[in-house]
NUTOR-727170 format. One line per 5 residues: their letters; for each residue x, y, z of C-alpha. Coordinates in steps of 0.25 Angstrom, whole numbers, plus 2048, in hexadecimal, padded with zeros to 3 digits. Example, Ala and Ser with C-alpha at 12.3 -4.5 7.8 and 13.67 -1.06 7.14 Angstrom:
# NUTOR-727170
as> 831:7EE:81F ~ 837:7FC:81D;
END
This chain:
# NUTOR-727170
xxxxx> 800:800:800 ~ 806:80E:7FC ~ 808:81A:805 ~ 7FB:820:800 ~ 7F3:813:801;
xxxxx> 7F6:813:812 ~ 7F2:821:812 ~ 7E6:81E:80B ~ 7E2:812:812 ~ 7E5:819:81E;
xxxxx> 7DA:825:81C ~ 7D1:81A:816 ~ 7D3:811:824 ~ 7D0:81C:82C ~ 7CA:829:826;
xxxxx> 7C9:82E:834 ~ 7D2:83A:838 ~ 7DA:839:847 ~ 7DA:844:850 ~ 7E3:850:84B;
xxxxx> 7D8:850:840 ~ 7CC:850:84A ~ 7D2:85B:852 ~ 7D5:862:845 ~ 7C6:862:841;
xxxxx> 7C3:867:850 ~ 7CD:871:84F ~ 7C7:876:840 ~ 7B9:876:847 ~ 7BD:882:851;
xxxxx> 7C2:88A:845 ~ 7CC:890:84F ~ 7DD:891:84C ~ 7DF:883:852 ~ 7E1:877:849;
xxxxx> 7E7:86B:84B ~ 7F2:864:841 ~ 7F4:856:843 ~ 7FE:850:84A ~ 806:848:83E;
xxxxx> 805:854:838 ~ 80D:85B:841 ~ 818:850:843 ~ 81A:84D:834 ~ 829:850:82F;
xxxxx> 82F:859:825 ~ 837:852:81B ~ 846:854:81D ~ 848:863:817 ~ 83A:865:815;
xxxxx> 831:86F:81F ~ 826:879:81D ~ 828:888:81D ~ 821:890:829 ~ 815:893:81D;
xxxxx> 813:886:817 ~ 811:880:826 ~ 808:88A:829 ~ 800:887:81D ~ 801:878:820;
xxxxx> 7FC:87E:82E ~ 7F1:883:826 ~ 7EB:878:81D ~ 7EA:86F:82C ~ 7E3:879:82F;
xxxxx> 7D9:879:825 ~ 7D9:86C:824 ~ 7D5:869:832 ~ 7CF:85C:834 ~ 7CC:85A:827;
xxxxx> 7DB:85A:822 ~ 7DD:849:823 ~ 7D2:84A:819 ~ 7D6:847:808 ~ 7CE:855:804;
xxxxx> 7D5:864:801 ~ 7D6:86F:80B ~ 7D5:87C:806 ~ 7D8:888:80E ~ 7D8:898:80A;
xxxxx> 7E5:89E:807 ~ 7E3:8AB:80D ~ 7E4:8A0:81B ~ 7F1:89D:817 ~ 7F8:8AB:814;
xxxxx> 7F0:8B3:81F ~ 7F6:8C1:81E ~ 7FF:8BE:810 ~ 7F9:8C5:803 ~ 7FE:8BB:7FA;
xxxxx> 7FC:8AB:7F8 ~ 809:8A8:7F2 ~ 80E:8A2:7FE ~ 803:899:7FE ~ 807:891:7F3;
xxxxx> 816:890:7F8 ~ 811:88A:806 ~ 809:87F:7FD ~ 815:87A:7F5 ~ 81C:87B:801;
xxxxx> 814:871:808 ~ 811:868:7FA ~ 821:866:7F9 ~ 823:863:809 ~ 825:854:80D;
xxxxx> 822:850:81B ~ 827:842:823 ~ 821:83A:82C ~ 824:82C:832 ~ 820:820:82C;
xxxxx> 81E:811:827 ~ 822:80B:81A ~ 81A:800:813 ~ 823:7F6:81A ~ 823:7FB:827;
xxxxx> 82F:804:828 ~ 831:812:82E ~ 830:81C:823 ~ 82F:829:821 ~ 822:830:819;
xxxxx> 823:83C:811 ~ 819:844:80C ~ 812:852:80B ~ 806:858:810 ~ 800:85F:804;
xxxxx> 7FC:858:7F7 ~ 7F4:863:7F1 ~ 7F0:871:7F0 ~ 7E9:87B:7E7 ~ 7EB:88A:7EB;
xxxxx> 7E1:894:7E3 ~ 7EC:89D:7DC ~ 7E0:8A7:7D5 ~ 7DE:8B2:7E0 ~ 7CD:8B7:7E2;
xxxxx> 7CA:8C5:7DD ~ 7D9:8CA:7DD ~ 7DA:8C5:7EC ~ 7E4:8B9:7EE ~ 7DC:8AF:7F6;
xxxxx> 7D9:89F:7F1 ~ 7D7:893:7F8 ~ 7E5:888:7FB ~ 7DF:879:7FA ~ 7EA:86D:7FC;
xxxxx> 7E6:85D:802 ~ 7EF:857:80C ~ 7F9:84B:807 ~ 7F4:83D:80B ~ 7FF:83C:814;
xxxxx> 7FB:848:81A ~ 7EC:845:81C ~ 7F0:837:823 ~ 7F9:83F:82C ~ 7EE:849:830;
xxxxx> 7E3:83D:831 ~ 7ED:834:83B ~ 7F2:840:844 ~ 7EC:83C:851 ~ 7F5:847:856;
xxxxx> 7F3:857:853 ~ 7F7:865:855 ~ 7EE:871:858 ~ 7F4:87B:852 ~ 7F1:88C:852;
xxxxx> 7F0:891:843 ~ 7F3:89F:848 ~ 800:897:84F ~ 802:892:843 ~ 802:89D:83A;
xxxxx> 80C:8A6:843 ~ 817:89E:844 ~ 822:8A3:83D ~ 82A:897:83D ~ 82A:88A:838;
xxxxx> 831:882:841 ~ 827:888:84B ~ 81A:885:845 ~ 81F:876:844 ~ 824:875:852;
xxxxx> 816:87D:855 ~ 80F:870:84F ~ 818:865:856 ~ 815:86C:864 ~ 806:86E:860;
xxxxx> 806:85E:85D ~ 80C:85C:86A ~ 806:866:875 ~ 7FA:85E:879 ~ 803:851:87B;
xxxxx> 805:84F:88A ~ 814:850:885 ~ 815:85A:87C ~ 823:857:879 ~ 82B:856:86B;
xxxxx> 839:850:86A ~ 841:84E:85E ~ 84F:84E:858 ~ 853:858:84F ~ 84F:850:841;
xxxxx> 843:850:848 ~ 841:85F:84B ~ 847:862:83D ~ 83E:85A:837 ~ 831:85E:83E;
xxxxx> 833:86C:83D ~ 837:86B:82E ~ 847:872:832 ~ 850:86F:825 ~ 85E:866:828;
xxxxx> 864:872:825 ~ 85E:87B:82E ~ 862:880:83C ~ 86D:874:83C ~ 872:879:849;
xxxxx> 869:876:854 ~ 86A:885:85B ~ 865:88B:84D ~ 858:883:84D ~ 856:884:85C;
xxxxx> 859:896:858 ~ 851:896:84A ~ 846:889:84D ~ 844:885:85B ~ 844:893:862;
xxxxx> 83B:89A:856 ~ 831:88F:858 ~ 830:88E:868 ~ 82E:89F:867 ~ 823:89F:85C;
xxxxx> 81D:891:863 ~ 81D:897:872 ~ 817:8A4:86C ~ 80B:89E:862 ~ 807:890:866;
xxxxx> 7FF:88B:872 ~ 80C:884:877 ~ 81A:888:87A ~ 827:880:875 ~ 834:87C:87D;
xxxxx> 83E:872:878 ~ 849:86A:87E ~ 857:869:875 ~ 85C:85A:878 ~ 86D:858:875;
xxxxx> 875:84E:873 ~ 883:856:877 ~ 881:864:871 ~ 879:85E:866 ~ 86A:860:867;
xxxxx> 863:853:861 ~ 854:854:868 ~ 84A:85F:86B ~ 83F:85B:874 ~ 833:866:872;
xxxxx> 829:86A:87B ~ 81C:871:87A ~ 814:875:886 ~ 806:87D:884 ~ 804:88B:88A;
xxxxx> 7FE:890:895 ~ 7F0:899:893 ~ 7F7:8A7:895 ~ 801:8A0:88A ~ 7F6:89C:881;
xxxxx> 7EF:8A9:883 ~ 7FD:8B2:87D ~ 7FF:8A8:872 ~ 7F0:8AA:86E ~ 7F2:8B8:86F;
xxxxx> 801:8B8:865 ~ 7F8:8B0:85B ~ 7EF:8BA:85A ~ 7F8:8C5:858 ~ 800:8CA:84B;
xxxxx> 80A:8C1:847 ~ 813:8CD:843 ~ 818:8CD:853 ~ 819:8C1:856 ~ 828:8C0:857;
xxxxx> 828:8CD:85E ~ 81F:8C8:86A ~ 824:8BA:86A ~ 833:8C3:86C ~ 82C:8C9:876;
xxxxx> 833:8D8:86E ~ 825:8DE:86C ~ 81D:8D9:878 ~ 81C:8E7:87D ~ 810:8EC:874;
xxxxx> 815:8F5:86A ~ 820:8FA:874 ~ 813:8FE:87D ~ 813:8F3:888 ~ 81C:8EE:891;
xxxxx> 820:8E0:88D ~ 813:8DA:896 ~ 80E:8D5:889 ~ 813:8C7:88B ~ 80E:8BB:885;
xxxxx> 801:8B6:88C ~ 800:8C6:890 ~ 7F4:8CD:891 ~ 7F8:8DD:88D ~ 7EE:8E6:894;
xxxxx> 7E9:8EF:88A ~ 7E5:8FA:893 ~ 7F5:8FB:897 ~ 7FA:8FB:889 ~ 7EF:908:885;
xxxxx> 7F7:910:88D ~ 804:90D:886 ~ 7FF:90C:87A ~ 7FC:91C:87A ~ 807:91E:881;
xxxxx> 80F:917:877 ~ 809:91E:86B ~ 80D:92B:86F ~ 81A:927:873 ~ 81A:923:863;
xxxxx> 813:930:85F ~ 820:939:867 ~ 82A:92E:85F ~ 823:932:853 ~ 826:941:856;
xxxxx> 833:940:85A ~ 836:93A:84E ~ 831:944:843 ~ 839:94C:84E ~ 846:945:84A;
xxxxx> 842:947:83B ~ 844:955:83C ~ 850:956:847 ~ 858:94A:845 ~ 854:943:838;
xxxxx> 863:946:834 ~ 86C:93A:837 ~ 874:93B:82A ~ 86D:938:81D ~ 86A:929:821;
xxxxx> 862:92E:82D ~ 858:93B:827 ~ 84B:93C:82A ~ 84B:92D:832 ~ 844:930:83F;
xxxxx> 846:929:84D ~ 83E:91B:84D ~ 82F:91F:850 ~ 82A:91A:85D ~ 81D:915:858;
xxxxx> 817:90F:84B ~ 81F:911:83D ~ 813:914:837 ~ 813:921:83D ~ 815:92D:835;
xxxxx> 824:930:835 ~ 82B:921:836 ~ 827:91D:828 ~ 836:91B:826 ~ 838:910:832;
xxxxx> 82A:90A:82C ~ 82F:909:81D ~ 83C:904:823 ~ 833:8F9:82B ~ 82A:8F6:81F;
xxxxx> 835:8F3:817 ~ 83E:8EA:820 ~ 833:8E4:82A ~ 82F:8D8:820 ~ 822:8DC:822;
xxxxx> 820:8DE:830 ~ 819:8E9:836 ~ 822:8F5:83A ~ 81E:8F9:847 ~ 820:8EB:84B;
xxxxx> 82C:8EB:846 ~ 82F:8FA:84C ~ 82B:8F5:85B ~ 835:8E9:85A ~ 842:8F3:856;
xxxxx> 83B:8FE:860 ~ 83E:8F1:86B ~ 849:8EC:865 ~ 852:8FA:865 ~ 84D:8FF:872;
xxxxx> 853:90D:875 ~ 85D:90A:86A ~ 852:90F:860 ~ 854:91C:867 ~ 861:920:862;
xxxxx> 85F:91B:853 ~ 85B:924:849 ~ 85C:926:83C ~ 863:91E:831 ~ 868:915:83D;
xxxxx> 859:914:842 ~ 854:912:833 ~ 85F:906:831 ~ 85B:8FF:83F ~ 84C:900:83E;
xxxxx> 84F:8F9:830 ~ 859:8EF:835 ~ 84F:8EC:83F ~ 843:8EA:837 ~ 84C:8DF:82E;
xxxxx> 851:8D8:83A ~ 843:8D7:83F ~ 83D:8D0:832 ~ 848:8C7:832 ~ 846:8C3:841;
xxxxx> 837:8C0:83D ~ 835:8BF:82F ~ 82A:8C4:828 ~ 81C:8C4:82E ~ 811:8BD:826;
END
């Protein structure tokens, strides 16, 4: 009997769906942002040298989540794609993260016809359509794609699942975290939500290339440590892990995932249901005062009382207004730094939006990748302290910009 006879066989022997797929259909029921993917799902390997970009798992995210319990079934799904690009104007990613996931080959244990450990590869996706004609001048359409057999076998069998937040989901910013979100998902409700691997192991769960991070203090710096930060800050659970050595040599990792506490809960809830575009800032803990407002009582969990920050707040924005006058002030007096420096005022205390910082806003508009510039302006407002006091003109001008470049290659560009 041939691979696609068992599987066959297999759906025709027992049509009925385990549990990951019941709680799916549950979890669809409540319309909410909770799905759940199923267990095998989660556990199944990338093929050496093969893993999903950050996009294409989030859109794989995506079609579970359309899916829901009906995903073990042989029918299309079809999903809108203004779900999948959110704030992007354009589709053409879209068609990028669905050869992307056509082309990737997944492992998972197994049995040959004779009985002997083997190792089963396959892909997740057999087909998709993607409506390319846009409705009226609007780009908009419809994606539709059917699950492989091998894949639909694997969702009907997984007894096992993870509930997983799609707001979560969508405001990783990594990779490697949103895979390592899964495995603890799979694992928190389990009365020991532990997970202990080799390093072949890890590299192969989380998709890291051979070539990759080959010394281990790299992957903990640009894997391990990004992933703990977005995990502890955007999943119902926080993440710890213990580095296992033989000599100096680290050969295991032992993970551990232990769920939140309520006023925990309650914060994470809160971040999940703010803007993206701070996310790093506030997980840093560099822009937890408010706009420069607050003391830093803003912490995670922390109710912020807003009949304290009203005072502040006015106080603040005259304090803004008094910058903005001192600086067309220095326009007049002091613009005259050398020929670099004329007609650059001090850095404005408030928003560059203002009427008299449209040079520091066109500097940030340019070299921001596309971040909002009074985000940006707070960040290098805390960052230079009573520095940005004694800065002015083309000296001010080339920091403000060396800033704004370093800032969008700390955190990318926003979505």
């Amino acid at each position: 009997m041939s691979g696609s006879d068992e599987v066959l066989g297999s759906e025709v022997s027992d049509p009925s769906p385990r549990r990951a797929m019941r709680v799916a259909h549950a979890l669809a029921a409540k319309r909410g942002d909770e799905f759940a993917k199923p267990g095998r799902l989660v556990e199944v390997r990338f093929v050496k040298g093969q893993s999903l970009s950050l996009t294409a798992s989030r859109l794989l995210a995506l079609m579970i989540l359309t899916a829901g319990g009906d995903a073990w079934r042989d029918v299309p799904h079809r999903m809108r794609k203004a779900d999948i690009r959110r704030t992007h104007k354009s589709n053409e990613r879209i068609s990028d993260m669905l050869e992307e996931l056509h082309r990737t080959l997944f492992a998972e244990d197994d049995r040959s016809w004779r009985g002997k450990r083997a190792t089963r590869r396959f892909s997740l996706i057999q087909m998709s359509k993607e409506e390319v004609e846009d409705e009226n001048g609007v780009e908009s359409g419809w994606i539709e794609w059917e699950f492989t057999p091998d894949a639909r076998k694997l969702i009907q069998e997984s007894e096992t699942y993870a509930v997983l937040n799609r707001q979560a989901v969508l405001g990783f910013r990594s990779g490697y975290a949103l895979k390592l979100y899964e495995l603890g998902a799979l694992r928190i409700h389990r009365r020991q939500p532990i997970w202990r691997c080799d390093m072949m192991a890890l590299r192969s769960a989380l998709g890291i290339a051979p070539e990759v991070y080959k010394d281990f203090a790299q992957l903990r710096r640009k894997v391990l440590l990004v992933a703990k930060a977005e995990i502890d800050q955007l999943a119902h659970f926080r993440v710890e892990w213990t580095e296992i050595r033989q000599g100096r040599t680290v050969t295991e990792l032992e993970f551990r995932f232990e769920g939140k506490d309520a006023p925990a809960q309650i914060g994470t809830v809160d971040e999940l249901d703010r803007h993206a575009s701070g996310r790093r800032a506030r997980r840093d803990q560099v822009v937890e005062e408010v706009a420069g407002i607050v003391p830093a009582v803003e912490r995670r969990g922390a109710v912020l009382s807003i009949g304290a920050l009203v005072p502040s707040l006015t106080a603040r924005t005259e304090a803004g207004e008094e910058g903005q006058g001192r600086g067309a002030q220095a326009r007049t007096g002091r613009g005259s730094e050398g020929q670099g420096g004329a007609g650059i005022p001090e850095f404005p205390g408030g928003s560059l939006r203002w009427a008299g910082a449209e040079t520091f806003l066109a500097t940030g508009r340019s070299y921001g990748g596309g971040w909002d510039v009074d985000l940006i302006a707070e960040a290098y407002r805390a960052y230079m302290g009573e520095r940005l006091a004694r800065l002015s003109g083309a000296k001010l001008q080339r920091s403000w910009q060396g800033y704004c470049e370093s800032y969008v290659a700390r955190r990318g560009r926003p979505d």
